[in-house]
N, C-alpha and C positions, 0 to 999 in steps of 0.2 A: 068694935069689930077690928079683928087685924087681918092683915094679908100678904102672901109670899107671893114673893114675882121671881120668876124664872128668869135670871138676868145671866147676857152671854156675854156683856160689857159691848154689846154692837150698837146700833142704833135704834132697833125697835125693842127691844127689851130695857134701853133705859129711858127712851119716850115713854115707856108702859110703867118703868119706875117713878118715873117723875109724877106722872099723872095720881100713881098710888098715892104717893105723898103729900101731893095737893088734895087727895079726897079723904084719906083717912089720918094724917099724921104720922111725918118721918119715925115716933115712938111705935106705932102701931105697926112698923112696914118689914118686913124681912127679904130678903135678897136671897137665891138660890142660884148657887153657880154648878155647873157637871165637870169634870174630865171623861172625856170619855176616850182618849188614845189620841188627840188629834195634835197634829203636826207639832205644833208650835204651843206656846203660852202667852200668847199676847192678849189672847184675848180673857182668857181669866184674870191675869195683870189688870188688865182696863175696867174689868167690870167688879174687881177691888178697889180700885178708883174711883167707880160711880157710886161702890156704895161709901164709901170715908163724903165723897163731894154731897151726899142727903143725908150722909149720920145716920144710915140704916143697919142693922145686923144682918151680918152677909155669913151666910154656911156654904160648904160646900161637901160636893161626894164625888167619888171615882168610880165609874161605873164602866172603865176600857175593857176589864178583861171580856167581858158582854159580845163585846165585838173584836173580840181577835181574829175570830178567822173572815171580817170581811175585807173585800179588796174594793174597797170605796177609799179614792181617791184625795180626802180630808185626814185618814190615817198615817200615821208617821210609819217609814216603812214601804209604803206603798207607791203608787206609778203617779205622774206628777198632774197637778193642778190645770184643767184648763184654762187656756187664756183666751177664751170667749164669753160672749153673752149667751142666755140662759134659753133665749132661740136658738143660736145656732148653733148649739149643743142637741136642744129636743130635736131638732132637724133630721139630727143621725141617729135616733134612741129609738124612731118607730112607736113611740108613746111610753115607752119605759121611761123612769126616773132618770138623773142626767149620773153622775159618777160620783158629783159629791155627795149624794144622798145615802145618810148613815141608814143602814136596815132598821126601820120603825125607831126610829131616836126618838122623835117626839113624845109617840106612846110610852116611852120606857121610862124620858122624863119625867112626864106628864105624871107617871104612876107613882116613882119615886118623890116627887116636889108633894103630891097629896097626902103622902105618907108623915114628909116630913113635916106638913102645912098642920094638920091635925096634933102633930106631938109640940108643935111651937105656937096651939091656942089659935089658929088663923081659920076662920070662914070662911075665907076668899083665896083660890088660884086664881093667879093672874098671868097670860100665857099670848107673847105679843107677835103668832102667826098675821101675816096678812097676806092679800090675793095675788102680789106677786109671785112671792115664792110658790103659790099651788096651783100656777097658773101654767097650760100644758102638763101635770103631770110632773114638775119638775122634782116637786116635793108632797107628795100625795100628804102627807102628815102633817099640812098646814092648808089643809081645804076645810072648808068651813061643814063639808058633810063629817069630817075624821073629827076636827071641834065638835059638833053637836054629841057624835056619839060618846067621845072621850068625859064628855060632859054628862051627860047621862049614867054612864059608868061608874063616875066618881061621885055622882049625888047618890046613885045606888048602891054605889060599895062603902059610902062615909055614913049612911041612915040619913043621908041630907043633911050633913052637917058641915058639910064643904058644899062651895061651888065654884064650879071653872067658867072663867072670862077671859073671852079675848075677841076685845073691842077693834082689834084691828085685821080681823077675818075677813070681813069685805072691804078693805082702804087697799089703796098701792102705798108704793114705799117714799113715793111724793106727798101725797097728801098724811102719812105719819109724821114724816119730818114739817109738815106745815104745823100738826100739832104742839110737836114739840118746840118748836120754833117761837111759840107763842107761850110756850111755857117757860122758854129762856135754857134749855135744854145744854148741856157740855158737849158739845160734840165732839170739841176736839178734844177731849179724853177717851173716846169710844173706838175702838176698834172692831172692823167688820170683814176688813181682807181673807183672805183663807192661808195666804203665804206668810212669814214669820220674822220678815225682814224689819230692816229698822223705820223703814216708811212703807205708805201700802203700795203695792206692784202696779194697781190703776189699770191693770191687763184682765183680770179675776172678774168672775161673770157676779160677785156683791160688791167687790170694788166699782166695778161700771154701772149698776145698779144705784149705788149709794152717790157718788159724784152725781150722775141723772139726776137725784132727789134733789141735791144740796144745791146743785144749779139753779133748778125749777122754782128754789125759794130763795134765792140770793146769797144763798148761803158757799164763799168760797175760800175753802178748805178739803180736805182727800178724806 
């Protein structure tokens, strides 16, 4: 069995690669990275690092022009990055999604990584949403309802020849980094900021997220 991981070079997508690797074989493993317009390249950088650090075969695809016309605040171009937590952002949104949320990014991944899971012999999507980001609305396209059906979708539209996992739909982002933590995980190669600096800003509502985690498990590094 092989399997493609949607890897953004952050922290739960290469938790979610590690984990591939220890269950199926770094030979077996394939790596998906996107462009999809956003600010910076730091993080595709990193998550060319994660895959050379498990000797996986890493693809990638550009799918910006997709999202030209949004004004989601992760686009290069556009109005700048908040420098808050992911509360007190939902705070002011009224239940709408918060600013960095790309319009159905995950879905469009999710459709593309199937695409390419299938052309590169893989059974298995592997896709490392968890409950904080879906938590408030912030990111409707990592709640575990948008998983199930995404999932459904892609059993239905593969004849069942794929299927989508993502073991980390109901974890926070604490208890992810406890897994990989046990798995001996890079972290300091992974980048999660949203800004494109030469270190991360630490202001950014995944930056204060990710320090939160890394604390919680003894873990200190940004």
């Amino acid at each position: 069995m092989k399997a493609l991981v949607l890897s953004s070079g952050g922290v739960d997508s290469t938790t979610l690669l590690a984990m591939a690797c220890e269950r199926f074989g770094a030979e077996n493993v394939v790596a998906m990275s996107i462009y999809y317009g956003q600010k910076h390249s730091r993080e595709l950088e990193a998550a060319d690092k994660v895959a050379k650090y498990y000797g996986v075969r890493h693809i990638s695809s550009d799918l910006s022009e997709i999202f030209a016309a949004s004004d989601c605040t992760l686009l290069k171009g556009r109005g700048d990055i908040p420098h808050e937590s992911y509360a007190e952002q939902l705070a002011q949104t009224n239940g709408s999604p918060v600013s960095t949320y790309v319009p159905f990014r995950n879905g469009l991944f999710l459709s593309a990584a199937a695409s390419a899971a299938l052309s590169e012999g893989c059974g298995v999507l592997m896709y490392g949403a968890h409950a904080d980001d879906a938590a408030g609305n912030a990111y409707p396209d990592c709640s575990e309802e948008f998983v199930n059906a995404m999932a459904r979708a892609i059993s239905l539209g593969t004849g069942g020849e794929l299927t989508l996992e993502a073991p980390f739909v109901n974890l926070n982002k604490t208890e992810v980094v406890k897994r990989g933590k046990a798995l001996g995980v890079p972290y300091e190669i992974t980048w999660s900021c949203y800004e494109g600096g030469d270190e991360p800003c630490g202001k950014c509502a995944t930056c204060l997220d990710r320090i939160r985690a890394f604390r919680a498990n003894g873990i200190m590094i940004n």
